[in-house]
N, CA, C and O atoms as CSV, one atom per row, in Angstrom:
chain,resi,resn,atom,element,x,y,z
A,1,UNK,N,N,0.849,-1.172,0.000
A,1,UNK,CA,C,0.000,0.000,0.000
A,1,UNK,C,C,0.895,1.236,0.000
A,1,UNK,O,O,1.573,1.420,1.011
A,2,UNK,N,N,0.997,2.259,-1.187
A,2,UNK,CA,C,1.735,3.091,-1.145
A,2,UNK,C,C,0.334,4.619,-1.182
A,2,UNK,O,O,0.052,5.255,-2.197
A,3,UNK,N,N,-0.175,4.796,-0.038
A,3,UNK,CA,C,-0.833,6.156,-0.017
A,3,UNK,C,C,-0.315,7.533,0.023
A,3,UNK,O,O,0.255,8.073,0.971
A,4,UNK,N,N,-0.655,8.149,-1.412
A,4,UNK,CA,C,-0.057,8.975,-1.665
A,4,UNK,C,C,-1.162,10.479,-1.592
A,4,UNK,O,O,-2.379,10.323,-1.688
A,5,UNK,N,N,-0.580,11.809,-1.422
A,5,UNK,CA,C,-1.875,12.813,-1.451
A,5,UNK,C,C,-2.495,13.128,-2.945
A,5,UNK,O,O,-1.958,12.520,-3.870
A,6,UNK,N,N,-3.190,13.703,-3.150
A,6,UNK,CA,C,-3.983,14.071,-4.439
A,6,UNK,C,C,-2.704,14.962,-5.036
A,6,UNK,O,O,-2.271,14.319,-5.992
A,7,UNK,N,N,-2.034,16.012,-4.884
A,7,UNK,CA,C,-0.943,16.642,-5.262
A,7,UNK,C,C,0.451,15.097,-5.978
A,7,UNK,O,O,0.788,14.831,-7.132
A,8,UNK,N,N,0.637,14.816,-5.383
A,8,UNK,CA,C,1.555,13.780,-5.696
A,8,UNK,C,C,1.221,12.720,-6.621
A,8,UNK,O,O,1.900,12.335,-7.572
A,9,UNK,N,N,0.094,12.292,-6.232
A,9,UNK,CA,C,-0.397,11.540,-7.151
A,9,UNK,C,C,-0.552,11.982,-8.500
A,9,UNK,O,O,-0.341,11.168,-9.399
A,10,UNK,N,N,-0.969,13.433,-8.841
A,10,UNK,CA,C,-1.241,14.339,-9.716
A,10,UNK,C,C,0.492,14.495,-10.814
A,10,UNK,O,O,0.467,14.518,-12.044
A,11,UNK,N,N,1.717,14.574,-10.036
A,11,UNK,CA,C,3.238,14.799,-9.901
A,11,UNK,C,C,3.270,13.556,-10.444
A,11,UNK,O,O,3.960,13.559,-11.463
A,12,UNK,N,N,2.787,12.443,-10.175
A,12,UNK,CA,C,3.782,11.070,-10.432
A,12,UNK,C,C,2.771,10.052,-11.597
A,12,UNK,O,O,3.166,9.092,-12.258
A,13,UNK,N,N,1.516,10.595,-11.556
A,13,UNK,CA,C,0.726,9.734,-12.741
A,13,UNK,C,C,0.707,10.953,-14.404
A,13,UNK,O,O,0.283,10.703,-15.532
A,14,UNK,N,N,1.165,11.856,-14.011
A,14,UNK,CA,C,0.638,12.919,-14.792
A,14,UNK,C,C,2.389,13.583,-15.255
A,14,UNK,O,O,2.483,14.446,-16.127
A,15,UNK,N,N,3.184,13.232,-14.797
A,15,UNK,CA,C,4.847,13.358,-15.239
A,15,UNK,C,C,4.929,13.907,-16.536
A,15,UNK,O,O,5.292,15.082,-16.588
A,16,UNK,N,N,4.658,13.289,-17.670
A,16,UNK,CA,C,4.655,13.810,-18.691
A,16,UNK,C,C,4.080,14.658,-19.276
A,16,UNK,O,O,4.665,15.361,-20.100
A,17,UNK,N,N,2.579,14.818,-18.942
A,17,UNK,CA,C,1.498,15.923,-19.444
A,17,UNK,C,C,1.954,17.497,-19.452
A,17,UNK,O,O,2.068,18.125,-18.399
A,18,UNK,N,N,2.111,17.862,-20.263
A,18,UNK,CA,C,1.988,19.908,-20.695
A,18,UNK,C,C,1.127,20.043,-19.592
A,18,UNK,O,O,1.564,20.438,-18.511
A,19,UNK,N,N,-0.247,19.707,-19.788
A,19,UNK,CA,C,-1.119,19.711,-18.782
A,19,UNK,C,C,-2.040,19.122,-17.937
A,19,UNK,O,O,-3.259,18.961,-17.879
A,20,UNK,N,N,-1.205,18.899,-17.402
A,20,UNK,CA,C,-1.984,17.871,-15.929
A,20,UNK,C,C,-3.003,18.267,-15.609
A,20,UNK,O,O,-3.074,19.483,-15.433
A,21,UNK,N,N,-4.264,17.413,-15.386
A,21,UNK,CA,C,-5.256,18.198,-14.637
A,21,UNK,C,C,-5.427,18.129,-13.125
A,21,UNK,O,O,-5.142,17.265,-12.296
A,22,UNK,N,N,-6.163,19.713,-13.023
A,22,UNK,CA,C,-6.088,20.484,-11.276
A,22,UNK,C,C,-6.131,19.960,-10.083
A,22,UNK,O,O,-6.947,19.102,-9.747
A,23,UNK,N,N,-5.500,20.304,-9.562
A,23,UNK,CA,C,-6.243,19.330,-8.235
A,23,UNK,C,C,-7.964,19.609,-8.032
A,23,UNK,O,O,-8.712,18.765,-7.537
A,24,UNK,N,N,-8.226,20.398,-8.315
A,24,UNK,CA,C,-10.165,20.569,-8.135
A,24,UNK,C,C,-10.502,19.340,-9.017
A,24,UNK,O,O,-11.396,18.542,-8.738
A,25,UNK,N,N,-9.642,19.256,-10.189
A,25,UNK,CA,C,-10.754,18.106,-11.054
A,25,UNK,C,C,-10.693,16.813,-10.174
A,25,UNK,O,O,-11.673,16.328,-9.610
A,26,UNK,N,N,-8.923,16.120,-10.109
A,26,UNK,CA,C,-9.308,15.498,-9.501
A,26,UNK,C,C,-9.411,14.911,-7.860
A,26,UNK,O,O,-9.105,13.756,-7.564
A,27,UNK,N,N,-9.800,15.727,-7.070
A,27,UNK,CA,C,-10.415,15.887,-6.413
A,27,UNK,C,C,-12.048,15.304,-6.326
A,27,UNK,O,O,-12.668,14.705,-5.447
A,28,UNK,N,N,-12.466,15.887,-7.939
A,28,UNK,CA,C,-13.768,16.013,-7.896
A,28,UNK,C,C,-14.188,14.643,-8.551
A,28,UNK,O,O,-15.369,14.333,-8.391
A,29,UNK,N,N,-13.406,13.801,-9.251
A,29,UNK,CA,C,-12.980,12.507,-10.106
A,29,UNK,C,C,-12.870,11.422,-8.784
A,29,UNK,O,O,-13.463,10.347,-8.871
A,30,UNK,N,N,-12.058,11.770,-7.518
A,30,UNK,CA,C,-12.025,10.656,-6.609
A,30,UNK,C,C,-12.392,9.612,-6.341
A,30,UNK,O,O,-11.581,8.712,-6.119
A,31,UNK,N,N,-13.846,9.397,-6.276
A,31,UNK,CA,C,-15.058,8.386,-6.626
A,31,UNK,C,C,-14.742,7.535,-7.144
A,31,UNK,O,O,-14.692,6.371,-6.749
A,32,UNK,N,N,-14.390,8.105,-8.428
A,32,UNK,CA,C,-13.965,7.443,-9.637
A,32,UNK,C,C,-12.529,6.853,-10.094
A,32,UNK,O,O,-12.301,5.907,-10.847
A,33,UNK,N,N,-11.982,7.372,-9.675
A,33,UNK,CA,C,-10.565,7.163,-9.346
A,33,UNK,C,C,-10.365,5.524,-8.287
A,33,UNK,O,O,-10.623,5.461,-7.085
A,34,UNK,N,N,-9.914,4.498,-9.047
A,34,UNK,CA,C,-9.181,3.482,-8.337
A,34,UNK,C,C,-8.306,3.397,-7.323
A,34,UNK,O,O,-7.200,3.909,-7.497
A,35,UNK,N,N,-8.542,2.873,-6.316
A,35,UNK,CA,C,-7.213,3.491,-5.462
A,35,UNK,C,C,-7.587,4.399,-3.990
A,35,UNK,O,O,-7.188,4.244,-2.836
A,36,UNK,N,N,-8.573,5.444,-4.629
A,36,UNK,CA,C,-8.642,6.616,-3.763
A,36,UNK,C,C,-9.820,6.293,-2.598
A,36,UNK,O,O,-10.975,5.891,-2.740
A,37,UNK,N,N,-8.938,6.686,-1.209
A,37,UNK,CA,C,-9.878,6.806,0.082
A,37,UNK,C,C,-10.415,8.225,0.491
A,37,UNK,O,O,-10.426,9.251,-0.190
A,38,UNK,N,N,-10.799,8.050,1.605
A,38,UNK,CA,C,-10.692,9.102,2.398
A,38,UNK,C,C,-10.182,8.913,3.778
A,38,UNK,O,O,-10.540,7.947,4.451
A,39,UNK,N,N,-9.314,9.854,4.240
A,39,UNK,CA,C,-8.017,9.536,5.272
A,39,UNK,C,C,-8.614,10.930,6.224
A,39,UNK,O,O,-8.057,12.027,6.262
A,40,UNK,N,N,-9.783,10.580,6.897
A,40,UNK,CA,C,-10.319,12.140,7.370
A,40,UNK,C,C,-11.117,12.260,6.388
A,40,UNK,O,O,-11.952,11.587,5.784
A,41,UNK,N,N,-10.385,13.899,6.359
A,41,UNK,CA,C,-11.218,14.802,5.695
A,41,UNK,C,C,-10.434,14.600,4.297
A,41,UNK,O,O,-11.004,14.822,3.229
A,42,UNK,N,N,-9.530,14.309,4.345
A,42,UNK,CA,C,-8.502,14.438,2.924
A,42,UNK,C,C,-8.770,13.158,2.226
A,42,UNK,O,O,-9.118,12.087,2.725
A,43,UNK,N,N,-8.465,13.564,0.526
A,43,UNK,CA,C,-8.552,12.226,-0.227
A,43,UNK,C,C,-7.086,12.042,-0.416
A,43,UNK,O,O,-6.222,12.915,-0.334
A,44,UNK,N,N,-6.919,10.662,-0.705
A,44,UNK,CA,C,-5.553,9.980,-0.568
A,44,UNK,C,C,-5.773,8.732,-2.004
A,44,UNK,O,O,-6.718,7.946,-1.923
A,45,UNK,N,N,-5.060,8.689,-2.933
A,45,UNK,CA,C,-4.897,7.479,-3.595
A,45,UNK,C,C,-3.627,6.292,-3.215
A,45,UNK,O,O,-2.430,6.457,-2.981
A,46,UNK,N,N,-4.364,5.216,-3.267
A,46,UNK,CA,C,-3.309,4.007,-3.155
A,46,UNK,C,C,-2.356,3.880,-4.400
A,46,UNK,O,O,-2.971,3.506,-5.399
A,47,UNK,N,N,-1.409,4.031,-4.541
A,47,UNK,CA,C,-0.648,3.899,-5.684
A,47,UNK,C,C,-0.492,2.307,-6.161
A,47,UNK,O,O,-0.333,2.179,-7.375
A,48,UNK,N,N,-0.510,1.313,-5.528
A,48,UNK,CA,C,-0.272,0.131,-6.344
A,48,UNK,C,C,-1.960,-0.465,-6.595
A,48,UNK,O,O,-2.191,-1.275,-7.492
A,49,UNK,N,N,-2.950,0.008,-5.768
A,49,UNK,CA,C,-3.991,-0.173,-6.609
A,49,UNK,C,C,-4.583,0.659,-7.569
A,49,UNK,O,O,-5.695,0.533,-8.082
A,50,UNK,N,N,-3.697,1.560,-7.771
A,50,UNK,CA,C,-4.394,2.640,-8.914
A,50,UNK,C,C,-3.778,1.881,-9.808
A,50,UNK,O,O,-4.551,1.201,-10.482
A,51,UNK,N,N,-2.233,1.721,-10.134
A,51,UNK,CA,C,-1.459,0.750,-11.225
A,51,UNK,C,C,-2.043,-0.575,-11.356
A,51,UNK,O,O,-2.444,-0.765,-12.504
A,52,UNK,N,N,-2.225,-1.545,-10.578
A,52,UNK,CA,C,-3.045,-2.937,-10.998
A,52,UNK,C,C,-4.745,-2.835,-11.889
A,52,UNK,O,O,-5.341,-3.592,-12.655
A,53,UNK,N,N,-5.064,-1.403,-11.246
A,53,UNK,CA,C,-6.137,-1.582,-11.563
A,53,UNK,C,C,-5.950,-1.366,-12.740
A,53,UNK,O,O,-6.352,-2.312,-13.417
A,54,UNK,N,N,-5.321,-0.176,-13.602
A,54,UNK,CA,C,-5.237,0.698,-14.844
A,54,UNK,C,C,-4.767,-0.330,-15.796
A,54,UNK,O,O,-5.135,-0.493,-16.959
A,55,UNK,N,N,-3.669,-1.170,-14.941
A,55,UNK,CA,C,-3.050,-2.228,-16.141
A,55,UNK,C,C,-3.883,-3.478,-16.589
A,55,UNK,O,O,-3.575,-4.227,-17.516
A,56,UNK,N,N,-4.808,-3.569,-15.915
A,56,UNK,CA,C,-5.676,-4.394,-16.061
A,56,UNK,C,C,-6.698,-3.833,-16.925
A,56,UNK,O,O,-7.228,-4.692,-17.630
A,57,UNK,N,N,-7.124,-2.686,-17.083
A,57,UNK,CA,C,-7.681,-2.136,-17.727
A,57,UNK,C,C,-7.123,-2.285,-19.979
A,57,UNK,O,O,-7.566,-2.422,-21.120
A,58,UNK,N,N,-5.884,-2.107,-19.127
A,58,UNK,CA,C,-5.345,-1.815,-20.363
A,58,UNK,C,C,-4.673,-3.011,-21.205
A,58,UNK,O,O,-3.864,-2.874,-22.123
A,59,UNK,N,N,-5.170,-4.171,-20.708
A,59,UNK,CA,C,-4.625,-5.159,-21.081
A,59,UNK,C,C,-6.010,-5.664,-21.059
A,59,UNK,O,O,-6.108,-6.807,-21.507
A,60,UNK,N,N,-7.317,-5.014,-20.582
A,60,UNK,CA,C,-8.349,-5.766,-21.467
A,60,UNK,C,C,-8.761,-7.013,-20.623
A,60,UNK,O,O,-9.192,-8.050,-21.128
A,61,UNK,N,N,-8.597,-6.821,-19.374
A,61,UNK,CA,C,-9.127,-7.806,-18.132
A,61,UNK,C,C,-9.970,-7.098,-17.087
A,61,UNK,O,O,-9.959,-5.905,-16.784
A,62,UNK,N,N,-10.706,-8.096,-16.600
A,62,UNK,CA,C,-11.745,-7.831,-15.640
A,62,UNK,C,C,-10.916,-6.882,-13.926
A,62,UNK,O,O,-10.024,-7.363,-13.228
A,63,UNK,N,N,-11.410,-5.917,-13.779
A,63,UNK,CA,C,-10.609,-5.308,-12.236
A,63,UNK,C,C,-10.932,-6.173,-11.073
A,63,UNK,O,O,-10.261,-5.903,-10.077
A,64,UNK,N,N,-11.650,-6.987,-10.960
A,64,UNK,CA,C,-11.950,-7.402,-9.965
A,64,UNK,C,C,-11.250,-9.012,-9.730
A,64,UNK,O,O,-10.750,-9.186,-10.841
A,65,UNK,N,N,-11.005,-9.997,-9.099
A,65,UNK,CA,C,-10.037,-11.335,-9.487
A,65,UNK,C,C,-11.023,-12.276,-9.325
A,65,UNK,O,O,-10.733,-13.409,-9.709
A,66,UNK,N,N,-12.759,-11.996,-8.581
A,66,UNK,CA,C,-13.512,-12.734,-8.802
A,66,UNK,C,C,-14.185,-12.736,-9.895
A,66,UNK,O,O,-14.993,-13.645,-10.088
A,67,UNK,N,N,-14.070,-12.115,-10.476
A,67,UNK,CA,C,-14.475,-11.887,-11.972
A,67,UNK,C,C,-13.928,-12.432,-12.970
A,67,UNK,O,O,-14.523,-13.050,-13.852
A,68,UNK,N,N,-12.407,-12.183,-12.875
A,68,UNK,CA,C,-11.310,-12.669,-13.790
A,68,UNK,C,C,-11.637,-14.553,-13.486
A,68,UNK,O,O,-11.764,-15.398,-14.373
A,69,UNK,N,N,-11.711,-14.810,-11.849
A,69,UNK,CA,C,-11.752,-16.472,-12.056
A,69,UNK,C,C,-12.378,-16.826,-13.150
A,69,UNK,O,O,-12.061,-17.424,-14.178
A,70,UNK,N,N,-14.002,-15.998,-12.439
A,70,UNK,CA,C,-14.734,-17.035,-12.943
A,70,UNK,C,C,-14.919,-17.155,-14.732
A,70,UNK,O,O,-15.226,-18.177,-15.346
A,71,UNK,N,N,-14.562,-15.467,-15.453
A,71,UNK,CA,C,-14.168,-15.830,-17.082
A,71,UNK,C,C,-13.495,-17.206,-17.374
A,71,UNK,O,O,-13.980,-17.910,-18.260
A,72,UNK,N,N,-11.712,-17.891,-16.233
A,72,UNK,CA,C,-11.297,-18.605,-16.732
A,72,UNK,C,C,-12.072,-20.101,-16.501
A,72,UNK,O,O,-12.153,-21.176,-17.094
A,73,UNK,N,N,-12.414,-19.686,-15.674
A,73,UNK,CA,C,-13.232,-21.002,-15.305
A,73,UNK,C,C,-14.550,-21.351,-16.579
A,73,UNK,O,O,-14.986,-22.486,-16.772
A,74,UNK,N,N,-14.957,-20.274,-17.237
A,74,UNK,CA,C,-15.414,-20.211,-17.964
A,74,UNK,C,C,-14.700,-20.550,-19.794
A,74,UNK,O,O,-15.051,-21.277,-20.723
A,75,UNK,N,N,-13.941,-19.887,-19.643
A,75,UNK,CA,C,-13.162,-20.316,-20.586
A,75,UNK,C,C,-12.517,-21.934,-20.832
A,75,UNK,O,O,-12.324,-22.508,-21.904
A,76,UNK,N,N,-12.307,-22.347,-19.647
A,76,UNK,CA,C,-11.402,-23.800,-19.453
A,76,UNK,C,C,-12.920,-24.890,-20.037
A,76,UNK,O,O,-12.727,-25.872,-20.754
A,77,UNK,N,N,-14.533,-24.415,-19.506
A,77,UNK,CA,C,-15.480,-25.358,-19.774
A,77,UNK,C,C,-15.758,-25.105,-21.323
A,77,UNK,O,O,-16.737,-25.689,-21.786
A,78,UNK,N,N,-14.910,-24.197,-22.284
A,78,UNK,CA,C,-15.850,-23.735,-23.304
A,78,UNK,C,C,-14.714,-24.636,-23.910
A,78,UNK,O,O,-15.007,-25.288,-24.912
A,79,UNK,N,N,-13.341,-24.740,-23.354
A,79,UNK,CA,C,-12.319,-25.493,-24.822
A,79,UNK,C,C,-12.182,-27.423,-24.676
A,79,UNK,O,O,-11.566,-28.064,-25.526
């Protein structure tokens, strides 16, 4: 668990961007955002579940691992 603040997170997922977006956006994205608690009053993202989740995304797999089973389990009865 690497909990990081909304600023940092913003610094280390967003590195390359001309333009990163604000902390108000995401802030306001949190919800939605993988990863992100609330620590108090402050939002905080998990950094290795924001990355598992995204890469999973991006490789076109289910986010969840009960989900992913049961596709293979599904898959193994279909071949």
């Amino acid at each position: 668990m690497r909990p990081v603040s909304l600023q940092t997170f913003i610094d280390i997922v967003y590195v390359d961007d001309k333009e990163p977006p604000s902390l108000a956006t995401i802030r306001r994205r949190c919800p939605e955002i993988p990863g992100a608690f609330k620590d108090g009053r402050r939002w905080r993202i998990d950094l290795d579940v924001y990355y598992e989740t995204m890469n999973r995304r991006v490789r076109g797999l289910p986010e969840c691992r009960q989900e992913l089973g049961f596709l293979q389990n599904l898959a193994e009865q279909l071949t």
